[in-house]
C-alpha positions in Angstrom: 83.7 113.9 98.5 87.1 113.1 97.1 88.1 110.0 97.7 91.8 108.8 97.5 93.4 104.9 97.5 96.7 104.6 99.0 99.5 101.7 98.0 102.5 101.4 100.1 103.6 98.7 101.9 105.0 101.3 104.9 102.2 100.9 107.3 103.7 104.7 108.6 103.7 105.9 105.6 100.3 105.2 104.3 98.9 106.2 107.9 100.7 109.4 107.7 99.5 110.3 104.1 95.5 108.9 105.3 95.5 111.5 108.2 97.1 114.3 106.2 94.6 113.8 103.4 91.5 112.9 105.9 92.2 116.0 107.9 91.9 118.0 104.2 88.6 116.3 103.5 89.6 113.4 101.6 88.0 109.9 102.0 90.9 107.7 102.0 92.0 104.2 102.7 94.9 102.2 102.4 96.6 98.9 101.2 99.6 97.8 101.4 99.9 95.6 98.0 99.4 95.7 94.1 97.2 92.8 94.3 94.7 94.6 97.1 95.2 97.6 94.8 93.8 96.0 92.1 90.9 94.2 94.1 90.1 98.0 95.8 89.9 99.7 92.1 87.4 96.9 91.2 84.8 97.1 94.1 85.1 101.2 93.7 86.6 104.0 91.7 88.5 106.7 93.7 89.4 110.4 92.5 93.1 110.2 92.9 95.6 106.9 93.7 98.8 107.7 95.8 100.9 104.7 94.5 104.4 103.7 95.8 106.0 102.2 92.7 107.8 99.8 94.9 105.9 97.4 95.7 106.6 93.6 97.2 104.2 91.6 94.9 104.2 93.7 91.4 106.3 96.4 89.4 105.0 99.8 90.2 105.5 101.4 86.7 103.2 98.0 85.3 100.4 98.4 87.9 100.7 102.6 87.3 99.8 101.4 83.1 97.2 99.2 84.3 95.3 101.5 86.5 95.5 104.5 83.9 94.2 101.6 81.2 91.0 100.1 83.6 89.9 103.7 85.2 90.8 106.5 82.9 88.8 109.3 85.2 91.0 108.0 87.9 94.2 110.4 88.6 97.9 108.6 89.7 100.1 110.2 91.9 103.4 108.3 91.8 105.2 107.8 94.7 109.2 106.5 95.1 112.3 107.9 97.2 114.3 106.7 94.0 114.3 109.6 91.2 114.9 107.5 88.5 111.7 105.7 89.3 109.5 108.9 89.6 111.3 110.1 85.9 109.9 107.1 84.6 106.6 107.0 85.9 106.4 111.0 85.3 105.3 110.4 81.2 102.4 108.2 82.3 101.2 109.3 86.1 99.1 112.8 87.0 101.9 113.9 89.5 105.1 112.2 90.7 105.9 112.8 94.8 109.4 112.4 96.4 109.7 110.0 99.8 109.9 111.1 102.6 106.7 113.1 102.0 105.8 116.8 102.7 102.8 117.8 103.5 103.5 121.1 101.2 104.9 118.8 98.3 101.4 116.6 99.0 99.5 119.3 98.5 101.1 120.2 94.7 100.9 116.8 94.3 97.1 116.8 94.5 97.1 121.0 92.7 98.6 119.2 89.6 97.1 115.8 89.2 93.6 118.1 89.7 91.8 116.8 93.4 92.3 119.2 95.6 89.6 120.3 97.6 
């Protein structure tokens, strides 16, 4: 089973992308910081990482670097409503994704970075 992490600190919109990606098969879960990101990545390795890159407690771009550096096999989808952001974090994520999210844009998201089911 593919299993995906998500980190946003919108409780709605972590729940909404966890349904839309358990009702395609996915085994996901949730957190709402960089910090439990981090923690998460080191008890267990998921396929894909949805990742808001603003975050309260870290810079998203800097957490993006780290987790491509600790878990090469894992794929990043970037998440941000602010384009400059997702230009940035374009170069070194599998797949950037526009907020609010579309369950048609998700689904490229995951055709791109490689994990769809």
């Amino acid at each position: 089973m593919i299993s995906a992490l998500i980190v946003d600190d919108q409780e709605a919109v972590a729940r909404t992308l966890m349904s839309y990606l358990e009702m395609e098969g996915y085994h996901a879960w949730a957190v709402e910081n960089g910090a439990a990101a981090l923690a998460s990545l080191k008890k267990s390795t998921p396929s894909v990482v949805f990742l808001d890159l603003m975050l309260p407690d870290m810079d998203g771009i800097a957490l993006l670097s780290k987790i491509k550096n600790n878990n090469s096999a894992t794929k990043v989808i970037a998440m941000s409503g602010d384009e400059a952001l997702l230009e940035r974090a374009s170069s070194c994520s599998d797949a950037v994704l526009a907020k609010p999210l579309k369950s048609v844009e998700i689904k490229k998201a995951l055709e791109k970075a490689a994990v769809i089911i």
